[in-house]
TIKE-964001 format. One record per residue (C-alpha): residue in one letter; z negated, x, y. Coordinates in steps of 0.5 Angstrom, whole numbers, padded with zeros to 4 digits, always signed. Layout:
REM residues N
AZXY...
//
This chain:
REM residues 248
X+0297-0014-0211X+0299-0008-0207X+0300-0011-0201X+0295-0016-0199X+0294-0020-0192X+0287-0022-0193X+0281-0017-0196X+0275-0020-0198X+0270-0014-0198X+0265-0017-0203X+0257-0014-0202X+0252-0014-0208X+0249-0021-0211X+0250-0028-0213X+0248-0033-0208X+0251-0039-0212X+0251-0039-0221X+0256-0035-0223X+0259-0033-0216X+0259-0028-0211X+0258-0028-0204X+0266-0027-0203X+0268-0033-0207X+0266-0038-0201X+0270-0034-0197X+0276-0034-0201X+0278-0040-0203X+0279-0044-0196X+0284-0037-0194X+0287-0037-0200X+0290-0045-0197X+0293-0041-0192X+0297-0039-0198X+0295-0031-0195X+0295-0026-0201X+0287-0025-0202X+0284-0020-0205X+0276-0020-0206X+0273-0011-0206X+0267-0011-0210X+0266-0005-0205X+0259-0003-0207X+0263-0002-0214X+0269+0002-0212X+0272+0004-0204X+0278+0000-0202X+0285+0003-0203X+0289+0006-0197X+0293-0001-0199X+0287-0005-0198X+0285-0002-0192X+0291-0003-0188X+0290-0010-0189X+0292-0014-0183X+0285-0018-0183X+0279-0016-0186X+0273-0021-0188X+0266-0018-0189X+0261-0022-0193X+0254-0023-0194X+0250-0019-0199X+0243-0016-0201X+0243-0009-0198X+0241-0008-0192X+0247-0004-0186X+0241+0002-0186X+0241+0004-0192X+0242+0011-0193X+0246+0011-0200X+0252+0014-0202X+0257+0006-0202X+0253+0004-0195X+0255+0010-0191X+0262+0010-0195X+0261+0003-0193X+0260+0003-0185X+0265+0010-0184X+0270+0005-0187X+0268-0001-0183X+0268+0004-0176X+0276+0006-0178X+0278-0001-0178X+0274-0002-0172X+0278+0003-0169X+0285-0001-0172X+0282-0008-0168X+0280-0005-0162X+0288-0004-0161X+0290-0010-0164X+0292-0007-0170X+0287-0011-0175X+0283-0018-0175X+0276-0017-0177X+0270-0022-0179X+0262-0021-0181X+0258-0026-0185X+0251-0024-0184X+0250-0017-0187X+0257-0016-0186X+0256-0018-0178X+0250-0013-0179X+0255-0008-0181X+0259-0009-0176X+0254-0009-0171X+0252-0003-0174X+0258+0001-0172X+0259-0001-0166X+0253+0000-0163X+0249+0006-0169X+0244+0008-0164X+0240+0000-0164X+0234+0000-0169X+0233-0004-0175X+0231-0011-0173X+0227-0017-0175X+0226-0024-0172X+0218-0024-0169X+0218-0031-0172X+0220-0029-0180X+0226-0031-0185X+0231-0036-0181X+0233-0040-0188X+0236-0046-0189X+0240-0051-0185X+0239-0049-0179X+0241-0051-0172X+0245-0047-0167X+0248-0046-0161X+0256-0045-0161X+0261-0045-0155X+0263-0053-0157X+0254-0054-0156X+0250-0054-0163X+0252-0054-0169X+0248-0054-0177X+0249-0047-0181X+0248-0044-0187X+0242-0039-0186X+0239-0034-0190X+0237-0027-0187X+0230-0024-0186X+0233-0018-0182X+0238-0019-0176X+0243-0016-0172X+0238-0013-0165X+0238-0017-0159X+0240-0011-0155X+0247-0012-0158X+0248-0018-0154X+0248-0013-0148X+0253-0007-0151X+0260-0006-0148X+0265-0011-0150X+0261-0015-0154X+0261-0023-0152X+0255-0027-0156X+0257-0033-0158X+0253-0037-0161X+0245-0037-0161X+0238-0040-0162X+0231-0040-0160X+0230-0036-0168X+0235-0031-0168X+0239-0029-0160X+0245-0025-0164X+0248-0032-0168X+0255-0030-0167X+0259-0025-0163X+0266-0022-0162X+0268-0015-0159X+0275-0015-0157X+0280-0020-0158X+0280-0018-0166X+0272-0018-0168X+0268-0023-0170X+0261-0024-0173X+0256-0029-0175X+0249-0028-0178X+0249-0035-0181X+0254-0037-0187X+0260-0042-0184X+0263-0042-0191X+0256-0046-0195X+0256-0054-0193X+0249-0056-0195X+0250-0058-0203X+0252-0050-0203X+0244-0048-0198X+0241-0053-0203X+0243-0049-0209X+0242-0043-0205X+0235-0044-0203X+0233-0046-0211X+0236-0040-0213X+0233-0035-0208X+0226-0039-0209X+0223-0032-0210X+0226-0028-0205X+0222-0034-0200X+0216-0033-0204X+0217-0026-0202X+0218-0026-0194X+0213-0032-0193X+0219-0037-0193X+0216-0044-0195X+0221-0047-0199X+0220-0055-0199X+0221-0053-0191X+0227-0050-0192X+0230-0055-0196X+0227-0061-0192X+0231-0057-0187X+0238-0059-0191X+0237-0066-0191X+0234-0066-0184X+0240-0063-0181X+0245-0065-0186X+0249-0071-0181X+0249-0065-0177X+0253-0061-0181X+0261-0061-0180X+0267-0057-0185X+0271-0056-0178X+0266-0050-0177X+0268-0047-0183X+0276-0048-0180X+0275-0047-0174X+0270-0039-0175X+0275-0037-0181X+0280-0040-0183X+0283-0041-0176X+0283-0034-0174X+0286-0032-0180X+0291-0036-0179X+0293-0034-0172X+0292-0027-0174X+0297-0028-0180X+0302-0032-0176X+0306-0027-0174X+0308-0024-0181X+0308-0029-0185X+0315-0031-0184X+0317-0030-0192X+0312-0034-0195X+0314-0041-0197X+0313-0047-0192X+0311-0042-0186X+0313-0045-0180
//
């Protein structure tokens, strides 16, 4: 694929069997009918092709934005240039959870490595949105610093008592969410089983986190996942897709 409309940057780990962070994110854009493609960019940097993508989503991995290894700095010099394309209209930009972190850490370098006073935030969890509260997929133990929230250009969007940053854009063309709008809560089920050990690790009680699944789940709505990314994606691919079949 020389020219793909969507890249999908797919970070390090397997939140689900068998799949990476990047496959829930794909699949629901490849309905759009865009050209996706999924960079394992841990792995390999992205070609010049992929890095002129018009939209670019970022997802949800296992290695913290402060890391100081070669793909991680590789990584946010990549995500800075193309913060530059977005700020001029010339790219739609999305983060999930570490990719938000990412992104955040590009914009704003200077703010600290941070983590909720209250611990690991993990499960389905409530949030505050635009439209008033919605249930998400969470899994983080590190978040994007309050003081984001106060940065040039940056609008919060979403929050809760646990973590202020839940959701933010910058400019008409970024956006970042620290909680996962792909996962519905068969997906957070399987997620907290398969990360038993990580809970364990962070002090995280694992039959509250999955107790929160089925407290929550009334609450949970597949419109947040259209209206967070596809819908974005869709409006931002609009004005090029006249060649593709069915394009109004």
């Amino acid at each position: 694929m020389a020219h793909p409309d969507v890249v999908v940057w797919e970070a390090d780990g397997r939140p689900l069997p068998r799949l990476g962070y990047g496959a829930r994110l794909a699949a629901p854009l490849r309905g759009l009918g865009a050209r996706v493609v999924v960079v394992p960019y841990r792995r390999r940097a992205l070609t010049a092709a992929e890095l002129s993508a018009p939209v670019h989503v970022l997802s949800g991995g296992e290695t913290t934005s402060f890391a100081g290894d070669p793909a991680t700095r590789r990584t946010l010099a990549d995500v800075t240039g193309l913060l530059r394309r977005a700020w001029r209209g010339d790219a739609t930009v999305i983060g999930v959870c570490l990719g938000a972190q990412l992104i955040a850490r590009a914009i704003a370098p200077a703010l600290p490595r941070s983590f909720p006073t209250s611990g690991m935030e993990v499960g389905l969890c409530p949030v505050d949105g635009p439209g008033g509260p919605i249930a998400v997929g969470q899994l983080h133990y590190e978040q994007i610093d309050p003081a984001f929230a106060e940065v040039d250009g940056v609008r919060l969007t979403h929050t809760n008592d646990h973590t202020r940053v839940q959701g933010f854009t910058w400019g008409p063309s970024v956006a970042g969410y620290q909680f996962h709008p792909e996962w519905d809560p068969g997906d957070v089920a399987a997620v907290l089983d398969r990360h038993a050990a990580l809970l364990d690790l962070r002090h995280a009680e694992p039959s509250t986190a999955l107790g929160s699944v089925h407290l929550e789940q009334g609450s949970w709505s597949g419109r947040t996942v259209t209206e967070l990314l596809v819908a974005p994606v869709a409006r931002a691919l609009a004005p090029d897709r006249a060649h593709e079949p069915g394009a109004a």
